[in-house]
C-alpha positions in Angstrom: -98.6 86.0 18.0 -99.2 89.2 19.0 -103.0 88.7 20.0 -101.7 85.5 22.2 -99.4 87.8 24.0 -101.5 90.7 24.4 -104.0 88.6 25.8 -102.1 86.7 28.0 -100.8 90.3 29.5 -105.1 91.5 29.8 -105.8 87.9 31.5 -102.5 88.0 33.6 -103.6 91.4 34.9 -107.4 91.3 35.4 -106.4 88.1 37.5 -103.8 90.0 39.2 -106.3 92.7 39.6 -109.0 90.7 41.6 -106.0 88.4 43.4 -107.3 85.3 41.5 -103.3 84.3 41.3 -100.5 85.5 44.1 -97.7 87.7 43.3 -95.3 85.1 42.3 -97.8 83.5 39.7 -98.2 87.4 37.9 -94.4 88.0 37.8 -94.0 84.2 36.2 -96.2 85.2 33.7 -95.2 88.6 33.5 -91.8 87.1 32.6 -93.0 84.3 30.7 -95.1 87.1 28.3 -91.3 89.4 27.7 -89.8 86.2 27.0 -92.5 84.9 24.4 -92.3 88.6 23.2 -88.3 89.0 22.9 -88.0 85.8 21.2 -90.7 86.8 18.5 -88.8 89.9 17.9 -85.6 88.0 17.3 -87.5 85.6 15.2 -89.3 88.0 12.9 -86.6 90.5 12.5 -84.2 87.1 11.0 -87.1 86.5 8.2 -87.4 89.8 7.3 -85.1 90.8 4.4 -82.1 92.9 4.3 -83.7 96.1 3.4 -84.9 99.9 4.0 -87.8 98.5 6.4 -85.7 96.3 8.5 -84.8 99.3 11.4 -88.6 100.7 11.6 -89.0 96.8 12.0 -86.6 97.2 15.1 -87.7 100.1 16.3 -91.8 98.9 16.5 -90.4 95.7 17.4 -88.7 97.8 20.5 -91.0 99.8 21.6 -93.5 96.8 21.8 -91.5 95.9 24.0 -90.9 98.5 25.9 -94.8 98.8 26.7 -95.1 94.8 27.8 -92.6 95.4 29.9 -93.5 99.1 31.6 -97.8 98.0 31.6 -97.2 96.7 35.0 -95.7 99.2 36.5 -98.0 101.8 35.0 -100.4 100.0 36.8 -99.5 100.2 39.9 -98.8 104.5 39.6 -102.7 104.5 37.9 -103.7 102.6 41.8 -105.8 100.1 39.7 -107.2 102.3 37.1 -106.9 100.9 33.4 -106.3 104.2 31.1 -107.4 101.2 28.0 -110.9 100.7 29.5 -111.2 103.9 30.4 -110.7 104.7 27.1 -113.1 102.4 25.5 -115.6 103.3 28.8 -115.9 107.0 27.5 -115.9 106.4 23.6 -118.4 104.2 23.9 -119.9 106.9 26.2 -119.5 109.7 23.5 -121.3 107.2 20.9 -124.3 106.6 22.8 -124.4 109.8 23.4 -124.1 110.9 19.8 -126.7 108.4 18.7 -129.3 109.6 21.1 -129.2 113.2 20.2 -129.3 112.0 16.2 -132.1 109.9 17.0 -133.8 112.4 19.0 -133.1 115.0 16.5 -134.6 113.0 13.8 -137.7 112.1 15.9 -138.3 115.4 16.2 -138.5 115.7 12.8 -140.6 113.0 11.8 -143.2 114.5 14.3 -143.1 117.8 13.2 -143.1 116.8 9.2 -146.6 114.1 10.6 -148.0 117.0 12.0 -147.7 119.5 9.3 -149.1 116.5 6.5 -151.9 116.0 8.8 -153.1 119.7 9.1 -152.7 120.3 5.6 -154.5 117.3 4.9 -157.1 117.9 7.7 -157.3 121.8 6.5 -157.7 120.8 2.6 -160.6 117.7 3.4 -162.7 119.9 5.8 -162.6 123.4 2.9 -163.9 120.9 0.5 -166.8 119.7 2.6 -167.7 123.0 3.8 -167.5 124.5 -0.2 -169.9 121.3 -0.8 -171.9 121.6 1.8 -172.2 125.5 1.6 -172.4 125.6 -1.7 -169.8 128.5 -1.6 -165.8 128.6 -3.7 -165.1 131.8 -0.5 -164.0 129.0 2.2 -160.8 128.2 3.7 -160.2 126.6 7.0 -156.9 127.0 9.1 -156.3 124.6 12.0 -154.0 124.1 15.0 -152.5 120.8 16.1 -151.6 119.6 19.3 -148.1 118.6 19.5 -148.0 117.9 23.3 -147.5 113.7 24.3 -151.3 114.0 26.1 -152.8 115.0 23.5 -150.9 114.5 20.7 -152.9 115.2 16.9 -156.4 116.5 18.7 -157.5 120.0 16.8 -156.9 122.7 19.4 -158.7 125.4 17.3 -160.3 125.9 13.5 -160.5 129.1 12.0 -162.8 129.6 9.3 -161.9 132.1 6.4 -164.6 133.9 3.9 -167.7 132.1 5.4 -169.8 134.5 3.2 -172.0 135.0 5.9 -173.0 131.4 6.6 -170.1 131.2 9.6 -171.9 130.6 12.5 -173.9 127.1 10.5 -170.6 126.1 9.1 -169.1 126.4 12.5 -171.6 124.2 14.2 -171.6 121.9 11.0 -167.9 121.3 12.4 -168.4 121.3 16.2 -171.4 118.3 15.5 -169.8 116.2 12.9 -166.0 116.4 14.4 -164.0 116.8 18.0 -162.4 120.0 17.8 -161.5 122.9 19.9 -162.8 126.4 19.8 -164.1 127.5 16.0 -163.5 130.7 14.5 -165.7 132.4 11.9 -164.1 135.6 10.2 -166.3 136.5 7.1 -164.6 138.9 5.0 
């Protein structure tokens, strides 16, 4: 009962709103909807037992009441603003927003933890070849990653530690047999 009246009120008053009916047709209804509401009231509060609850009954029952009847002329001090859509305008507003700085945040995090696998994975394969290759156990490489969109995952630079005097070959080993950036040998 309450979602027929309630309804009735939104669909008397977004037609009111965009003059769909005149002014007599919105006051008929406008009456129609505190009549429907009153005799409801009356109705429910005679089922209801004799008990504790029965005045909070009342009183909800009133103050129902009271808002059917004052909506209308709220409406016409707000000059055609609805504070309900409003309402439901900025909390939906508030959970878009929300969502998008979530998912943003956990984008950013799923690229930053696919970069760091893939240089520890790229760093580990390529010290392996080169202690193969070399035939040396002195070897680690160090690489960094692009992160920019353009870009995105191509080796910017390699740095090559304890090359045991074989840098410069390993270094060209890597410039032939991959694309990466500049190479750097430090033999220690």
């Amino acid at each position: 009962m309450y979602v027929f009246i309630f309804s009735n009120i939104v669909v008397n008053i977004f037609l009111r709103k965009r003059g769909a009916i005149g002014m007599l047709g919105a006051f008929s209804a406008y009456i129609k909807n505190i009549a429907v509401f009153t005799l409801f009231a009356a109705f429910a509060e005679l089922i209801m037992p004799e008990n504790n609850f029965k005045k909070y009954i009342s009183m909800v029952m009133g103050l129902l009441l009271i808002t059917a009847v004052l909506k209308p002329m709220l409406l016409i001090f707000q000059k055609g603003t609805d504070l309900e859509w409003q309402t439901i305008q900025k909390t939906v507003s508030l959970w878009t927003q929300q969502y998008h700085i979530e998912n943003g945040i956990q984008e950013q995090w799923e690229h930053e933890m696919i970069i760091d696998i893939y240089q520890k994975e790229l760093e580990q394969k390529w010290t392996e070849e080169l202690k193969n290759t070399f035939h040396t156990d002195t070897v680690s490489v160090y690489t960094e990653i692009s992160k920019q969109s353009e870009n995105y995952g191509d080796v910017l630079s390699v740095n090559i530690m304890g090359a045991c005097g074989k840098g410069e070959e390993m270094k060209q080993y890597l410039k032939k047999n991959y694309t990466v950036g500049d190479v750097f040998v430090n033999d220690e």
